[in-house]
C-alpha positions as CSV (number, residue, x, y, z in Angstrom):
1,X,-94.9,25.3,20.4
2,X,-95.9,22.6,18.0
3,X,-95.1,19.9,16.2
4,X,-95.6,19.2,12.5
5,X,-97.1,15.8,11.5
6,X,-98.3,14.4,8.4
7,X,-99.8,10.7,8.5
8,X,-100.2,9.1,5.2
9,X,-102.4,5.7,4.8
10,X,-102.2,4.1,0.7
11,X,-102.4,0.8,-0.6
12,X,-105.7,0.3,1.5
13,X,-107.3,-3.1,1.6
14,X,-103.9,-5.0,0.2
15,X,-101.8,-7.3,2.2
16,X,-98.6,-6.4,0.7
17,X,-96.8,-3.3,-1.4
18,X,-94.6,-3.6,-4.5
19,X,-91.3,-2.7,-3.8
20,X,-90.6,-0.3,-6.3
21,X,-93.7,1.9,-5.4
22,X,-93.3,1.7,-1.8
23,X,-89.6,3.2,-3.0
24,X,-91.3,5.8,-4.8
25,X,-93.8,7.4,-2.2
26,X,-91.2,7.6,0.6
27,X,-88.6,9.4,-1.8
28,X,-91.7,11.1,-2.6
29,X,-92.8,12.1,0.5
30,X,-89.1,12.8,1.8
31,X,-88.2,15.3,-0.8
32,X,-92.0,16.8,-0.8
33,X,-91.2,17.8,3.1
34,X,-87.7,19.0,2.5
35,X,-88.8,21.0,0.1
36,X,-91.6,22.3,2.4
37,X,-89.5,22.7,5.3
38,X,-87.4,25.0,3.4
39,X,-90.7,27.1,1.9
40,X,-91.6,27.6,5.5
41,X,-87.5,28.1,7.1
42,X,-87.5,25.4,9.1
43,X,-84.2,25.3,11.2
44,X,-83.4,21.9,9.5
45,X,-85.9,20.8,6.6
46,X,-84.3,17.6,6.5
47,X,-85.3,16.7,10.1
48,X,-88.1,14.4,8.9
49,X,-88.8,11.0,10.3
50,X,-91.2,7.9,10.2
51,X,-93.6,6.7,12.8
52,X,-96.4,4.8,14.0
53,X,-96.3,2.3,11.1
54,X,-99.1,0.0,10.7
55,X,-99.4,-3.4,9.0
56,X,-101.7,-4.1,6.2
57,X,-103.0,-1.2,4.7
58,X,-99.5,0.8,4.9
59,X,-99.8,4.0,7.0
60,X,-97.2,6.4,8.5
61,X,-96.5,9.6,10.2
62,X,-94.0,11.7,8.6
63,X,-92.8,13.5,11.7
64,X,-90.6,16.9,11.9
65,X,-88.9,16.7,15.1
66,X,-88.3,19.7,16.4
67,X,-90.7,22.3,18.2
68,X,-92.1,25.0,15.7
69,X,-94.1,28.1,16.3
70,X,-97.7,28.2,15.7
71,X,-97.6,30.2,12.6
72,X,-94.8,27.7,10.4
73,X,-98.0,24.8,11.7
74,X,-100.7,27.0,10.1
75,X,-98.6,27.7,7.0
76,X,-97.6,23.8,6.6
77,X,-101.2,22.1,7.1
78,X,-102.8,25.1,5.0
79,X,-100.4,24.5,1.7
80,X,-101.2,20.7,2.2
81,X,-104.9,21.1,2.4
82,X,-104.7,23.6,-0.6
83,X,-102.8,20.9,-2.6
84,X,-104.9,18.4,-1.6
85,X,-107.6,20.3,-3.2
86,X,-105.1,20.4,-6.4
87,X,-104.8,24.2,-5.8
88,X,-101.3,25.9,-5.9
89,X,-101.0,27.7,-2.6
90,X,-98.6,30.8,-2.9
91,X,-96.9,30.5,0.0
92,X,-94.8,27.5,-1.9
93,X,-92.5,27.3,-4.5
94,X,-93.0,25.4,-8.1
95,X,-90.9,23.1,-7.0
96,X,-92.3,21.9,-3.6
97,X,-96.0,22.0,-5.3
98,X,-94.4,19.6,-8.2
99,X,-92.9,16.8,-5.6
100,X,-96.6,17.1,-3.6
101,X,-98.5,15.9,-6.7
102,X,-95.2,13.6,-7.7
103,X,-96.6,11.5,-4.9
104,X,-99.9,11.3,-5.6
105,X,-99.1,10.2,-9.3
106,X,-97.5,7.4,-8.1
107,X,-100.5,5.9,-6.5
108,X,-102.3,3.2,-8.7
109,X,-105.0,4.4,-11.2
110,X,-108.5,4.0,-9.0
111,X,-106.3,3.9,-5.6
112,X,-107.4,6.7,-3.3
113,X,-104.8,7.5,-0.3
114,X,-106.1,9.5,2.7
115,X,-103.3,12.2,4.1
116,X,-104.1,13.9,7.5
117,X,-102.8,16.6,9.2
118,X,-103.0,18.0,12.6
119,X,-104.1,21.0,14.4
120,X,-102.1,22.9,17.4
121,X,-104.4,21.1,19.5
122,X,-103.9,17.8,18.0
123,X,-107.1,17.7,15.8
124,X,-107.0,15.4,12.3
125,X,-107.6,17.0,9.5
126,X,-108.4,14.6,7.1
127,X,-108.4,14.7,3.1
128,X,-108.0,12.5,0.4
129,X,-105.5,12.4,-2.8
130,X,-105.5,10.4,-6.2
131,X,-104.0,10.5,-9.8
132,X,-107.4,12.6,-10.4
133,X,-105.5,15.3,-7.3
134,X,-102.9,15.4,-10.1
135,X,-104.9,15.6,-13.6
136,X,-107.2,18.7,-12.0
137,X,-104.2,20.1,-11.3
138,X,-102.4,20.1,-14.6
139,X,-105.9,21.1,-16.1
140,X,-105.6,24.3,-14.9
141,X,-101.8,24.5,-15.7
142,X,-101.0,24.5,-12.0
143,X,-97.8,22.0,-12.9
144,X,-95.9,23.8,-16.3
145,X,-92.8,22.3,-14.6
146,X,-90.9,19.1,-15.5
147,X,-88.4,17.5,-13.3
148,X,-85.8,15.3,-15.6
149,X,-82.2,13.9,-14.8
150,X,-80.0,15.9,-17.0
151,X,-76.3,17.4,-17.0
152,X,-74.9,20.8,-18.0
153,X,-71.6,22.7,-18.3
154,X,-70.7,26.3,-17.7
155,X,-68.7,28.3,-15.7
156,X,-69.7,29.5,-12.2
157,X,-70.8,33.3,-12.7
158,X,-71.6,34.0,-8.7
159,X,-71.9,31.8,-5.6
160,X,-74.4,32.3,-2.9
161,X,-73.2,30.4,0.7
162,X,-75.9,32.0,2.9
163,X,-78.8,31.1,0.8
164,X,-81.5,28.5,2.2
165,X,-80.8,26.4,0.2
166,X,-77.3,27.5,-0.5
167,X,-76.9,27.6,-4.7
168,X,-74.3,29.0,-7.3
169,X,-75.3,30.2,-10.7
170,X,-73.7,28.6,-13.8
171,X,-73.1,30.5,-17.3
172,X,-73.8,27.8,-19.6
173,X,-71.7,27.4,-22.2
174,X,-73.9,27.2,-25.3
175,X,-76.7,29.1,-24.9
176,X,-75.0,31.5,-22.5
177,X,-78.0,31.6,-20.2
178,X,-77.7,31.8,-16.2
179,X,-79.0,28.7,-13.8
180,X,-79.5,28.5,-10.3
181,X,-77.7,25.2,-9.4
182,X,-79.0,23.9,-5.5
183,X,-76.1,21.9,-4.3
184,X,-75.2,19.6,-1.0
185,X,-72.3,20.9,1.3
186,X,-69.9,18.0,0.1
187,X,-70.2,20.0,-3.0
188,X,-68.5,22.7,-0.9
189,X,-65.0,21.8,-1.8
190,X,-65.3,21.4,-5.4
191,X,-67.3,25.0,-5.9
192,X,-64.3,26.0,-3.7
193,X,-61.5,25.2,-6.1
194,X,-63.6,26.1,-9.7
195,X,-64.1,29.4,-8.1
196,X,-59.9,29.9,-7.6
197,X,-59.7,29.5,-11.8
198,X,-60.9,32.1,-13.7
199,X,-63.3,30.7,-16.6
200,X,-62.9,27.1,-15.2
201,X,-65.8,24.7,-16.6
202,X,-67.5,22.4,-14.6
203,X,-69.8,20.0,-15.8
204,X,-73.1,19.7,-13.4
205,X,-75.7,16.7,-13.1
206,X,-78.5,16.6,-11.2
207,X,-82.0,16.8,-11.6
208,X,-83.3,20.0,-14.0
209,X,-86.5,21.7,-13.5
210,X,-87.4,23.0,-16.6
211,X,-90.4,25.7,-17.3
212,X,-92.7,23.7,-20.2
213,X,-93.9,26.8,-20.9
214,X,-91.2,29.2,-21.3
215,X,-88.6,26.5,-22.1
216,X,-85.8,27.4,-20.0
217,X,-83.9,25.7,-17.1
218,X,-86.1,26.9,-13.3
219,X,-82.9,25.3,-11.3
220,X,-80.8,22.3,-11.0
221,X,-80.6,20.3,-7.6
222,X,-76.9,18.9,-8.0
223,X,-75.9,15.1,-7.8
224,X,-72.8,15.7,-9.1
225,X,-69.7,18.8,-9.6
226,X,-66.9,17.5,-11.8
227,X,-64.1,20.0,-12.7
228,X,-62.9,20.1,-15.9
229,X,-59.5,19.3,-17.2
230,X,-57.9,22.2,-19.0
231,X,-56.4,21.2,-22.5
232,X,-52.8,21.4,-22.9
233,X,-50.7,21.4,-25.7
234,X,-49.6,17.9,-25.3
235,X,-53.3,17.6,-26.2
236,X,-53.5,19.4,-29.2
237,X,-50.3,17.4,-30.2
238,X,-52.2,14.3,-29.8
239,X,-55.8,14.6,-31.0
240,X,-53.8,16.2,-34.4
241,X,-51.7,13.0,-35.2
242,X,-54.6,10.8,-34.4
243,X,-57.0,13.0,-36.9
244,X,-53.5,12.9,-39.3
245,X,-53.5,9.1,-39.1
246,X,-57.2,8.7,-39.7
């Protein structure tokens, strides 16, 4: 069995890090391995954790910690390597290839950041990753996907529990088009009770992947399920005196 590491060094040759980017590569990072984890079925892809810090330039392990088999280790250091090289490795979704080369855009504009990975045997496999990783990549329209906060509203058209990740797909209601909304299990509940009601709305936000070049939603990695209120008559009564008063 193995164990699957990923050591990142950035911000070389500075005594300190700006909050805000130090925020960004480790919610970088984090959602990059989740997102990995689940490419490659890992028994929990959110089972990620920090190590082996060290002071001035900052450097980390980003640690899964559980045993895996040989093969998941081959597959997870290969797509790495191929993305350091700003290729898109197959064996990887849009969306995990998208948060790989978020991180590297957050690095400074002549920074370079070496990334290592590690053999069965414990080799280093060393590389190195820039905002140039990023630009090659978009050159050869590796990246048509955007990832932007947005919300949406529809009606839950089928549910799908023992998915990895588990999702639901929404009919939205003005363009009438299907989406594959990724949600939490505290979501759980509220899918529960919109599925009880026929036709009941829910209004979804989260963060949208959207094809560039087919303009259309990829998926929607919820933040937040709100149920709708239905509109009684009570309601009709009062939004026509107020437009009668106006």
């Amino acid at each position: 069995m193995a164990n699957l590491r990923l050591r990142i060094e950035f911000n070389k040759g500075k005594p300190d890090v700006a909050l805000d980017k130090l925020e960004h590569v480790v919610e970088s990072m984090r959602r990059f391995l989740t997102s990995m984890g689940e490419d490659i079925e890992l028994v929990d892809p959110n089972a990620w954790v920090g190590a082996n810090f060290k002071n001035g330039s900052l450097q980390f392990v980003s640690e899964y910690h559980r045993d895996v088999d040989g093969g998941k280790l081959t597959r997870f250091n290969n797509a790495i390597l191929a993305m350091g090289r700003s290729e898109y490795p197959p064996s990887v979704r849009q969306y995990t290839a998208n948060q790989f080369f978020t991180l590297a855009s957050v690095l400074d504009t002549e920074e370079i950041a070496d990334m290592t990975v590690f053999s069965e045997s414990g080799e280093e496999i060393k590389f190195e990753v820039s905002r140039k990783t990023v630009l090659v990549a978009q050159s050869l329209n590796l990246l048509p996907f955007r990832e932007t906060l947005g919300s949406v509203q529809g009606t839950i058209h089928s549910w799908y529990r023992e998915a990895k990740p588990p999702y639901f797909v929404l009919r939205e209601l003005s363009s009438r088009n299907l989406i594959s909304c990724l949600y939490e299990p505290d979501d759980y509940p509220a899918i529960y009770r919109a599925m009880e009601i026929c036709d009941q709305v829910v209004h979804i936000r989260g963060m949208i992947l959207t094809d560039t070049r087919k303009h259309e939603i990829r998926h929607i990695r919820v933040k937040n399920l709100i149920i709708a209120e239905p509109f009684g008559y009570e309601d009709v009564e009062t939004f026509l005196r107020t437009s009668r008063a106006q």
